[in-house]
N, C-alpha and C positions, 0 to 999 in steps of 0.2 A: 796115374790117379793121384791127386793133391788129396793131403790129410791133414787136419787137425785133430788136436785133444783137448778135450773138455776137462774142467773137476767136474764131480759129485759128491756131494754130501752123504756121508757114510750112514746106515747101511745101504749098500745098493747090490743088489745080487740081479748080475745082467742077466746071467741062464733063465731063471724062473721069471723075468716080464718078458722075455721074447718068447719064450713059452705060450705063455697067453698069446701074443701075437699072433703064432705061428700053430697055435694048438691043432688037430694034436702033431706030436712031434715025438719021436726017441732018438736017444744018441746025446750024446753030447751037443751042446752050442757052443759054438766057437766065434761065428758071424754070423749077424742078421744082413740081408740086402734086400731093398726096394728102388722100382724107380718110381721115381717122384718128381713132380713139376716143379721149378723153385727158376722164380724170377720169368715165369711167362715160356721155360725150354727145359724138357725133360733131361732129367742126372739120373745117374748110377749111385746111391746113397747105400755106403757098404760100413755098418756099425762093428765094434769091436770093445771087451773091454779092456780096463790095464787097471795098473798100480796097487790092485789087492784089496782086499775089504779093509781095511785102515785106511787109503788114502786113494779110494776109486778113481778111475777116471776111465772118460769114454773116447774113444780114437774112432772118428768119421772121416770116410774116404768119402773123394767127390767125383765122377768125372760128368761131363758131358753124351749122351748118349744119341744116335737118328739123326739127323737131316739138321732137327730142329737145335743141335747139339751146341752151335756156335754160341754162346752167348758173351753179350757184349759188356754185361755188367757183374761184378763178380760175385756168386751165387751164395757165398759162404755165411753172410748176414743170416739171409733164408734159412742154409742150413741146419744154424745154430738153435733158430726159433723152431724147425721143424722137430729135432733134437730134443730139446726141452719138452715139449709138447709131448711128443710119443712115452717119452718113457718119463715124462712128471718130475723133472729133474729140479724144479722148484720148490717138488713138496717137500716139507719141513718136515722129515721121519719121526726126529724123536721127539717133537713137538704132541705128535700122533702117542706114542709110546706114552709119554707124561699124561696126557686127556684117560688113558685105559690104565693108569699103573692100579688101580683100586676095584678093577674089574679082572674076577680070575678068569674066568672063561676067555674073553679077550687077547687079554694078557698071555696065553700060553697060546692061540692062534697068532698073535705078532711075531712069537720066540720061533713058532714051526716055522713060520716064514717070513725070519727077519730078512729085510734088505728088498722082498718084492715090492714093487714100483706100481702105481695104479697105468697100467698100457693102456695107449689109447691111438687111433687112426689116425693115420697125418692128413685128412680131409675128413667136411662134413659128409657129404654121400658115402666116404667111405663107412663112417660109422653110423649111420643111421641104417645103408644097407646092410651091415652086420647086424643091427641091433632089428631089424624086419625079419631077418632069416630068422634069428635067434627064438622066435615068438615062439614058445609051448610045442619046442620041440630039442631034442639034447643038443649041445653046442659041438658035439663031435660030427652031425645032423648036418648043422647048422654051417661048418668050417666045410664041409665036403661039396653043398650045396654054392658056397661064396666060391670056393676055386671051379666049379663048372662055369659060375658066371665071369672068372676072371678069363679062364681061357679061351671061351667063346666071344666074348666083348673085347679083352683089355688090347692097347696095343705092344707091339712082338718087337722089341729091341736085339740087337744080335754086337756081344760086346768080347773081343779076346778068343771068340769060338765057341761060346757059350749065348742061350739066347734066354733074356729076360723081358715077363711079360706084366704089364701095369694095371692098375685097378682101373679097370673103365668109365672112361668121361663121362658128366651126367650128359652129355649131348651127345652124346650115343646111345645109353639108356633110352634117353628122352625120345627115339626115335624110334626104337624096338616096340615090339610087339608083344600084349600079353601071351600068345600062342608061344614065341618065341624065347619066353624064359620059363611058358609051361611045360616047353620041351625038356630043361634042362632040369626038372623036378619039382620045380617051384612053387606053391598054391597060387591057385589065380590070385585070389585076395591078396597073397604078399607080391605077384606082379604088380598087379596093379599099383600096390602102393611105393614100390621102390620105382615104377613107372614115372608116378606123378610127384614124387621125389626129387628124380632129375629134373625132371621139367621146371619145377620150382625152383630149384635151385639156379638153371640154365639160364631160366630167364630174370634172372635176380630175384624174386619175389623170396626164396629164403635164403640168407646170408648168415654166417657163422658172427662176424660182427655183431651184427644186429640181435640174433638170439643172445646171445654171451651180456647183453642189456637188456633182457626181459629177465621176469623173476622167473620160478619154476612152473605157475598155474601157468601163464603165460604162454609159454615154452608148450605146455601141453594141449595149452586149446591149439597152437597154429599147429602142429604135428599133427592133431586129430584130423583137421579137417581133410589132410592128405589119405 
């Protein structure tokens, strides 16, 4: 496994955003892992921290994983931007801290948890079908319901003897059955729409680019209509 180290801008408290990630969780965090597409061929992305809350930094292993594993181009660009993305490594913490210092309420939820990161899904399907599940029911609900859908869709990597499984293509989705995720506990209604989700997505008609250039009203008339 090839690694690099990132910096981060202090505070960054790794345990409590993978947390969210991975909610719910006990134990200690030590590693987070996902496999994740990067450059057109699934990796093994296996996060770590280091350097200490003074002078953080993040250690991202890479390898190639499956069939699709060769790749010809070197994945670590992607990495980086997938990196950033997931755990908001661009946000400007105490920029945040200065906008609340005049707000006490605020101001003492920052302190309970200084250094958490805003987490977020390295794919749009990924987090839109979170944020479907999540609808008007507990995110503990909501986490139990996504990993039924990850083990029945995602596909099953087998890496060192150990086997890891991915968040499922929207062109797999795209193809599945509402019966088929009502098996897994799902409401029809949120079938359906993580259904026509993928589909959307699959067939270009929703693109993260693209929304990332609409405002917010925007952004919510096209999600309705799915």
């Amino acid at each position: 496994m090839r690694r690099i180290e990132l910096p981060v801008r202090s505070p960054f408290d790794f345990e409590a955003t993978v947390r969210l990630l991975e909610f719910p969780v006990s134990g200690a965090i030590e590693t987070y892992t996902r496999i994740i597409d990067l450059a057109g061929s699934p990796h093994l992305l296996e996060f770590q921290s280091a350097g200490g809350r003074a002078r953080p930094r993040l250690k991202i292993g890479l390898e190639p994983v499956g069939k699709e594993g060769a790749e010809r181009r070197d994945p670590f660009a992607a990495a980086e931007r997938i990196t950033h993305h997931v755990f908001s490594l661009d946000h400007d913490v105490r920029s945040f801290q200065r906008q609340i210092a005049n707000d006490p309420l605020l101001r003492a939820l920052e302190k309970a948890h200084r250094g958490l990161r805003i987490a977020r899904w390295p794919t749009l399907f990924e987090a839109l079908t979170t944020s479907i599940l999540s609808q008007q029911i507990s995110t503990k609900v909501a986490m139990v319901l996504k990993r039924r859908l990850i083990e029945r869709f995602g596909r099953r990597f087998h890496l060192r003897g150990r086997e890891y499984v991915a968040f499922p293509q929207p062109s797999t989705i795209a193809r599945a059955s509402p019966e088929a995720l009502r098996a897994l506990g799902i409401a029809r209604t949120k079938a359906l729409s993580i259904i026509e989700t993928a589909r959307a997505i699959e067939s270009g008609q929703l693109d993260a680019d693209e929304l990332s250039r609409r405002d917010n009203a925007a952004i919510i008339a096209r999600l309705t209509e799915l």
